[in-house]
Wavefront OBJ file of the C-alpha trace (Angstrom):
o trace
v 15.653 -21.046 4.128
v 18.675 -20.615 1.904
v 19.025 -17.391 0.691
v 20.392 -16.494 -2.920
v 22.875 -13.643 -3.488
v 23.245 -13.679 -7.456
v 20.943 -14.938 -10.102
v 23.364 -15.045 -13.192
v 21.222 -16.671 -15.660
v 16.937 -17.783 -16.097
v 17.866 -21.333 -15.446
v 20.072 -20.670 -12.039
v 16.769 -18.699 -10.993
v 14.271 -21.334 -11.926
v 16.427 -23.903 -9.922
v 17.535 -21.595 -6.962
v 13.322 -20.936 -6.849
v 12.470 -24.458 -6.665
v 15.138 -25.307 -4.060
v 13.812 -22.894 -1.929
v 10.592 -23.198 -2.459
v 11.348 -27.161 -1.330
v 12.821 -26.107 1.535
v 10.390 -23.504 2.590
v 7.583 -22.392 1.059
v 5.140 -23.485 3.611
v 6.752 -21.499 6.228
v 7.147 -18.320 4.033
v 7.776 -16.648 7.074
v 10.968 -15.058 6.300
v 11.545 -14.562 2.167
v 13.866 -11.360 2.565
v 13.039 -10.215 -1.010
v 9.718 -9.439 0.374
v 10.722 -8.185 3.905
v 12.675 -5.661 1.549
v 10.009 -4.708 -0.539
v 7.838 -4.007 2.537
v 10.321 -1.505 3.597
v 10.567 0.031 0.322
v 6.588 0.658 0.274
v 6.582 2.083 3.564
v 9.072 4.691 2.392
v 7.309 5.152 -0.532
v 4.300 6.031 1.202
v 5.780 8.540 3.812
v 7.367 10.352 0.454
v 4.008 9.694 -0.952
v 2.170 11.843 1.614
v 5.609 13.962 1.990
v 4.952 14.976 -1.916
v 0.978 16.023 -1.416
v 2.276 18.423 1.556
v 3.924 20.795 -1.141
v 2.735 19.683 -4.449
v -0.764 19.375 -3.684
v -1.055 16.259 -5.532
v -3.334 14.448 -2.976
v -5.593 14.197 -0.036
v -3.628 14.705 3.400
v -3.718 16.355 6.574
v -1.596 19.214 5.951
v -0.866 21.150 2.409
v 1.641 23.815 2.592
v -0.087 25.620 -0.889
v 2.844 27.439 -2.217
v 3.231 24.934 -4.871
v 4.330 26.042 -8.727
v 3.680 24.553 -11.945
v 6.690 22.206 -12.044
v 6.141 21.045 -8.502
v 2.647 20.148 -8.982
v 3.051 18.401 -12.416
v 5.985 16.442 -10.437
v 3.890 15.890 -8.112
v 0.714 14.719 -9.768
v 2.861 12.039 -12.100
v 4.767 10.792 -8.636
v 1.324 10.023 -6.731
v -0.785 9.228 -9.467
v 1.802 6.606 -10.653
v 2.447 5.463 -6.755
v -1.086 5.187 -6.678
v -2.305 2.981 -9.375
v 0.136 -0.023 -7.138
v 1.678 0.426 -4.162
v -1.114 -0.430 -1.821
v -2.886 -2.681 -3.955
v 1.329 -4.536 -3.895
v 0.832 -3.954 0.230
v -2.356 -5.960 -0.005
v -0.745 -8.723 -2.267
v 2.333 -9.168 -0.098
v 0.005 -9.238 2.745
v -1.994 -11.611 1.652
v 0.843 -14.155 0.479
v 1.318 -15.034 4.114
v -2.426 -15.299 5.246
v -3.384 -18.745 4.351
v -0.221 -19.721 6.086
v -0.758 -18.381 9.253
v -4.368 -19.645 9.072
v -2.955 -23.119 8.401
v -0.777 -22.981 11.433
v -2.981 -21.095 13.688
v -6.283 -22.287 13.061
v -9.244 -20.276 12.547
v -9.278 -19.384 16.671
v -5.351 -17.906 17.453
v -5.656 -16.279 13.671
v -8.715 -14.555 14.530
v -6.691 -13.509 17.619
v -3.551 -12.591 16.189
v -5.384 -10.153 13.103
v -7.447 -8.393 15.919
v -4.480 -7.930 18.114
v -1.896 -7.143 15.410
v -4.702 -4.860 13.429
v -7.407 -4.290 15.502
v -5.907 -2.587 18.884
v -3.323 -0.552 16.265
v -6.283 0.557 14.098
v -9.090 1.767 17.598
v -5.939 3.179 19.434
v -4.886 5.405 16.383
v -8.344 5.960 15.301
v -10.339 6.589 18.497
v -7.407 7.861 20.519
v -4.042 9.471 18.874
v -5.537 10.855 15.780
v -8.519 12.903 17.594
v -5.857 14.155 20.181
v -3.720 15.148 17.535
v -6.197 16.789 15.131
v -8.370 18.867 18.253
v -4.679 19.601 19.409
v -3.967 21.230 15.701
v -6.894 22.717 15.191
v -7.141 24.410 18.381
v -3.462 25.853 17.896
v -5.038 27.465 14.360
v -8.111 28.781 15.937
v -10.301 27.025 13.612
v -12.041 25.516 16.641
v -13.262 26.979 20.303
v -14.646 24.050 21.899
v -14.447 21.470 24.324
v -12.612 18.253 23.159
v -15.454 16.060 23.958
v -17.890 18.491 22.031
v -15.863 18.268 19.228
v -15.419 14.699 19.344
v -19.094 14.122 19.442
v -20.081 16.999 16.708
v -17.341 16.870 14.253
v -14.835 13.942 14.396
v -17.744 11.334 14.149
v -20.553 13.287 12.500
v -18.824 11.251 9.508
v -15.837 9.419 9.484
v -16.128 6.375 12.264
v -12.765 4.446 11.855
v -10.178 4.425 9.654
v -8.944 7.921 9.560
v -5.669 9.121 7.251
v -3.542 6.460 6.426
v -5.366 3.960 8.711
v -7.481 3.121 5.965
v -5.201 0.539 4.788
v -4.935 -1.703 8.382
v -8.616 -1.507 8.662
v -8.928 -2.849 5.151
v -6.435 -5.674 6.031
v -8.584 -6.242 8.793
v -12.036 -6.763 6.958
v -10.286 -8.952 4.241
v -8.148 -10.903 6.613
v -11.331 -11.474 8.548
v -13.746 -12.917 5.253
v -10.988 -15.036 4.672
v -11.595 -16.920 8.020
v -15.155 -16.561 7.588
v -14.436 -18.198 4.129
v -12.375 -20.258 5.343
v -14.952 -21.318 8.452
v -18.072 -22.001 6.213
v -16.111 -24.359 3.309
v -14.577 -26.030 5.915
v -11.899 -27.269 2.888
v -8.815 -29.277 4.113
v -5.993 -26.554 3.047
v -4.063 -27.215 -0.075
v -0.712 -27.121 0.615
v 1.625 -25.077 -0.916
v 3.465 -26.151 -4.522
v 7.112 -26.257 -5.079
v 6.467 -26.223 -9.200
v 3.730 -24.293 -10.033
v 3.357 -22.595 -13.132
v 3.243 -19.159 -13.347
v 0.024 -17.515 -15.275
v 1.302 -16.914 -19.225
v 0.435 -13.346 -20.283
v -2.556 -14.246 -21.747
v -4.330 -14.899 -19.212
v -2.378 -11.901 -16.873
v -3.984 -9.548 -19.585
v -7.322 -10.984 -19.332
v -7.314 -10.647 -15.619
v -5.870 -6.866 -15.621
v -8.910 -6.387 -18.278
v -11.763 -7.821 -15.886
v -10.146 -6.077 -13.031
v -10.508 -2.603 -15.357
v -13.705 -3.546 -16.475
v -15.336 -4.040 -12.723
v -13.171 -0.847 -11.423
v -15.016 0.979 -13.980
v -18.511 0.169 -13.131
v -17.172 0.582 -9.572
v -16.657 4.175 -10.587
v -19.962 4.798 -11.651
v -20.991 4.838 -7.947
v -18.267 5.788 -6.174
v -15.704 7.975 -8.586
v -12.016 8.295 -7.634
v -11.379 10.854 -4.637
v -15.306 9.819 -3.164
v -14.959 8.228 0.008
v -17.336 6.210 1.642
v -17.390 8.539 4.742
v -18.477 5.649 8.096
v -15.467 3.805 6.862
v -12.792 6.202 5.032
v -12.636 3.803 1.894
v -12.168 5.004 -1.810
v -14.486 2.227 -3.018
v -14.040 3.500 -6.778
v -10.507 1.590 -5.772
v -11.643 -1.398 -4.533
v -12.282 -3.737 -7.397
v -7.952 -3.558 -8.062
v -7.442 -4.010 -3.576
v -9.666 -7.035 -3.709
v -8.307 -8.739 -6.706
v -4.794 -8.475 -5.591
v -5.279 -9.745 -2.383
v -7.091 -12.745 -3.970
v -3.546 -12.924 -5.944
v -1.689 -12.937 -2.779
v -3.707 -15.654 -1.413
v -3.520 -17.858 -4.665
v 0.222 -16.706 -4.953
v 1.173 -18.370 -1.479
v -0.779 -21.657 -2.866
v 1.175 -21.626 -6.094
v 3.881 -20.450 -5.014
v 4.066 -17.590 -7.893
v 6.584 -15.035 -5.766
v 9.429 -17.430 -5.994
v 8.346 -19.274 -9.527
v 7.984 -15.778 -11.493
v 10.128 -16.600 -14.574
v 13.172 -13.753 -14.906
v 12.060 -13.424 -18.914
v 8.056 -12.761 -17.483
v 9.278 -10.024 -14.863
v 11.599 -8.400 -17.058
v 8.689 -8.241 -19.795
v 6.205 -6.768 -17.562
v 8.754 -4.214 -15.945
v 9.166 -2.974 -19.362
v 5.434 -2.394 -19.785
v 5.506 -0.645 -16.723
v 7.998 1.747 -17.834
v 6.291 2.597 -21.218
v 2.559 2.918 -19.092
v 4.388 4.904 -16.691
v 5.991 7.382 -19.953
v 2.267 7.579 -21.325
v 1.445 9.083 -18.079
v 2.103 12.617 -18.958
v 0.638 12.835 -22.336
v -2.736 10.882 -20.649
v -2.705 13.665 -17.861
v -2.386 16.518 -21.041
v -5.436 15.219 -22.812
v -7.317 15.023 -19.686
v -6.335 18.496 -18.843
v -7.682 19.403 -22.140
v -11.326 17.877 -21.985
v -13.776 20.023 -21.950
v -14.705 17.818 -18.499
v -11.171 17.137 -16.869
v -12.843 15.032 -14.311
v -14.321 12.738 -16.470
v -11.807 9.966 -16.257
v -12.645 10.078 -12.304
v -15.790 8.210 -12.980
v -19.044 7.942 -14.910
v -20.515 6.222 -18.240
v -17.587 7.797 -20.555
v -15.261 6.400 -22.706
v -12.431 8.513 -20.169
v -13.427 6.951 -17.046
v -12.976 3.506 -18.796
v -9.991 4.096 -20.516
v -8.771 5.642 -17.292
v -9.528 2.403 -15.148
v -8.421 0.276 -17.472
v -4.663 1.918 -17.930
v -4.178 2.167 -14.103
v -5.263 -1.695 -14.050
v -2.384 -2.448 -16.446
v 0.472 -0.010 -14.551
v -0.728 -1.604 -10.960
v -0.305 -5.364 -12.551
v 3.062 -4.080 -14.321
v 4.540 -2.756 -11.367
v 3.061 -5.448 -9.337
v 5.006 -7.805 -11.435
v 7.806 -5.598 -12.352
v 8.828 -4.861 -8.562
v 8.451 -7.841 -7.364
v 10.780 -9.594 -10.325
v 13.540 -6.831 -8.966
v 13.445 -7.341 -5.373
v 13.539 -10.991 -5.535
v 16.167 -10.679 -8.375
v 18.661 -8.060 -6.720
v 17.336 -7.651 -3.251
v 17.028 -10.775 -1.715
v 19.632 -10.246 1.217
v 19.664 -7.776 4.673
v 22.470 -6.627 6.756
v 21.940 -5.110 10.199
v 20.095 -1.946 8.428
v 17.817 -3.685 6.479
v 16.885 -6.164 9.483
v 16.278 -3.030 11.812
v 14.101 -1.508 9.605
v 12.346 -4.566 8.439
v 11.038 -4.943 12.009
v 9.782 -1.449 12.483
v 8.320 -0.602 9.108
v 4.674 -1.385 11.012
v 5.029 0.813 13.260
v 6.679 3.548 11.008
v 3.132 3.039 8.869
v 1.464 3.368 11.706
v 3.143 6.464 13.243
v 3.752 8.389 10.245
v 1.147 10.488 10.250
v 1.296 12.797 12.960
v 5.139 12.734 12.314
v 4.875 14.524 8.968
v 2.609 16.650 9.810
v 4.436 17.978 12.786
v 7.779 18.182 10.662
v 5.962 20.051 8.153
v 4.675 22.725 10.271
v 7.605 23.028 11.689
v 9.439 23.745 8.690
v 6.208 25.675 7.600
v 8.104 29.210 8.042
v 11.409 28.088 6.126
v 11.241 29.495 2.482
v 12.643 27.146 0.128
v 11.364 25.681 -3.448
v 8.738 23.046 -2.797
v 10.953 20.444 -4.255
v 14.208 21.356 -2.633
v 11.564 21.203 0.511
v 10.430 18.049 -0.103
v 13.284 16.599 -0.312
v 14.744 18.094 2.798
v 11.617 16.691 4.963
v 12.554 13.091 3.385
v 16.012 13.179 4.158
v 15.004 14.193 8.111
v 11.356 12.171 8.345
v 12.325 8.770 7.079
v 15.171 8.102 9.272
v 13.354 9.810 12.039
v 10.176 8.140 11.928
v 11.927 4.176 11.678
v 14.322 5.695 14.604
v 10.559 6.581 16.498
v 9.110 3.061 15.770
v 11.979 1.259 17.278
v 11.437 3.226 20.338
v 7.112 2.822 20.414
v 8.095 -0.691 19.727
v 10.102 -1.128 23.540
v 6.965 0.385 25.195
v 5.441 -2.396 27.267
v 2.987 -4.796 25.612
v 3.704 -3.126 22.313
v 5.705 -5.610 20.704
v 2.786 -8.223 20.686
v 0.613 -5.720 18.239
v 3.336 -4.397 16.746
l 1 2 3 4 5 6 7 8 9 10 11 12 13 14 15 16 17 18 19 20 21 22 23 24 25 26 27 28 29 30 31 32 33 34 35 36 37 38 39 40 41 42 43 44 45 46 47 48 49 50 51 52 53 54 55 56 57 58 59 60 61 62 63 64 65 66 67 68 69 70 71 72 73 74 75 76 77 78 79 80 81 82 83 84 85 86 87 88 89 90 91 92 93 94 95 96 97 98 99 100 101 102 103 104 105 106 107 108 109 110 111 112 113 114 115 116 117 118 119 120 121 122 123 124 125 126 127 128 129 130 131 132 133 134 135 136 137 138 139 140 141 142 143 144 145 146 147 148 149 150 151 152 153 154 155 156 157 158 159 160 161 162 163 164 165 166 167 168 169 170 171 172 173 174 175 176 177 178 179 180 181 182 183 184 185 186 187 188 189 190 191 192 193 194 195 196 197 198 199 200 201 202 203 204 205 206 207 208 209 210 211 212 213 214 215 216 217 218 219 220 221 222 223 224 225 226 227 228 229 230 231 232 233 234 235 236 237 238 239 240 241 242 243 244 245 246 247 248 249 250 251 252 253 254 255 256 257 258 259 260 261 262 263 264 265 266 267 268 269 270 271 272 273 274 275 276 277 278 279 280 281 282 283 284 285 286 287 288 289 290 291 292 293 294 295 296 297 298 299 300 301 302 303 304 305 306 307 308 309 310 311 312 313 314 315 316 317 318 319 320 321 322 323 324 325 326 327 328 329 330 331 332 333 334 335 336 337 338 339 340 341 342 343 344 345 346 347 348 349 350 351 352 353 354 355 356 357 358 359 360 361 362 363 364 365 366 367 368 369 370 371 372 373 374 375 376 377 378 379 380 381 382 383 384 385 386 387 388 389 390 391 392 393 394 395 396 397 398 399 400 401 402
């Protein structure tokens, strides 16, 4: 696949898109722009759950809670805004090269492949490193005096079954990846193959869908409110409506080939819109504040909740669009770096966890500004934990799930 290293004007981009997309949209296996931007959400979400630890800003497995006024608004604008995108963009990207793999594999070796690739990851974690690692932490504190297999049996699965922490996300993968092939079983459709032309959706109809999307993530919300978690499972399915639609995108987005035909005028316009949602953030958060019910826009029949869904509809689309116009536009190469970490930003998802939490506590006694902290544990954990998943990655067998 030819690779482009400038894009100097919205006609060289049109034509350098189409030439590749001749050349090899149907194997999309390698687009770099998008190996890049995988990278780039990993890190976001290890500085994402870095962030909670001392701004309290979040659910995670370990909150320092020496947090001031400055580091928690900080932190509350930096996860709320990662929040309204970057997984529902990790489920998008995702799903771009399903259909592909499908087409190749074949309902049998795809079924295979998810189960290996998402499956052993997500019961080892799950049923294995994370109850280790939480009996092993709680014992330490003296919050617990039992057997492990008492506790197992009493407390890790008197609620949560699978899908624990950050896990969420690969089991999630799993069940859509999974009605896709069950979808893809009962049509029993010959598979479209892939456009080189396609035109991308005008903004009409891109505002139209982000409205539908806020619309159905609202009445989601009546049931299931933002922070309530469908306990068997760990899911947030106040979220849901936005995860679902996005990985339809991805799907559709592989068919019409919309990652390499977005028009440079269409992601500039929609970055821009992202940057003005993402400035109304702070006065939104200051009327909520003031409500007489500052959880209201969590959920429920109220004009909050609605105008609440419907504004972190439009920033996920926005960013959606706006970071995937810049990584295609200015980040569409890798050296050795990039490469390295390209092939163990899996594993660094799927390690991170325990990783964080360990640095954390280690650093637990060191008295420094949350913020200055923060930014210390980023500077040592990201490096640290891509360094770790290149070494999980050379234990035998591991490579094939990971």
């Amino acid at each position: 696949m030819e690779n482009q290293t400038a894009y100097p004007t919205s006609a060289t981009l049109q034509t350098s898109a189409k030439r590749r997309a001749a050349v090899g949209v149907q194997s999309a296996g390698r687009l770099l722009f998008v190996d890049n931007l995988r990278i780039f959400l990993t890190v976001l979400v290890l500085l994402h759950h870095a962030m909670i630890t001392y701004a309290n800003s979040g659910g995670w497995a370990y909150i320092e809670g020496r947090e001031d006024f400055a580091t928690s608004l900080v932190g509350r604008i930096f996860c709320t805004a990662n929040q309204a995108y970057f997984m529902s963009l990790f489920l998008l990207i995702s799903a771009y090269f399903v259909p592909g793999s499908y087409d190749r594999k074949g309902a049998g070796r795809f079924l295979k492949d998810r189960l290996v690739r998402l499956g052993i990851p997500l019961a080892i974690y799950c049923w294995v490193i994370r109850p280790l690692f939480g009996y092993a932490g709680f014992s330490l504190s003296g919050e617990i005096n039992m057997p492990f297999w008492t506790w197992l049996r009493t407390e890790y699965f008197s609620g949560e079954i699978i899908g624990g922490g950050p896990m969420w996300f690969i089991e999630t993968l799993l069940i859509f990846s999974l009605v896709y092939a069950g979808w893809r079983l009962i049509t029993r459709s010959r598979p479209v193959q892939p456009t080189t032309e396609s035109l991308f959706p005008k903004d009409r109809w891109i505002v139209l869908f982000t409205l539908g999307v806020g619309l159905v993530t609202f009445l989601a919300r009546l049931w299931y409110p933002v922070d309530t978690t469908f306990e068997p499972l760990n899911l947030q399915l106040g979220n849901f409506p936005q995860y679902i639609a996005l990985f339809i995108a991805g799907l559709v987005a592989y068919r019409r080939n919309w990652l390499l035909g977005l028009p440079e005028n269409v992601g500039r316009r929609w970055l821009i819109i992202a940057g003005i949602l993402i400035l109304l953030l702070l006065p939104l958060m200051m009327m909520g504040s003031g409500l007489e019910n500052p959880d209201a826009g969590k959920g429920g029949m109220n004009w909050v909740a609605l105008l609440y869904a419907t504004y972190q509809t439009f920033l996920c689309v926005a960013m959606c669009i706006g970071v995937v116009y810049i990584f295609r536009r200015y980040f569409d190469r890798q050296g050795r770096l990039a490469n390295v970490l390209s092939r163990n930003a899996y594993t660094a998802y799927l390690i991170h966890e325990p990783i964080l939490v360990i640095l954390a506590l280690g650093l637990s006694g060191l008295f420094l500004y949350p913020l200055l902290k923060f930014a210390l544990v980023a500077i040592i954990a990201i490096p640290l934990i891509f360094a770790l998943s290149g070494l999980v990655r050379k234990i035998p067998y591991a490579d094939r799930a990971l």
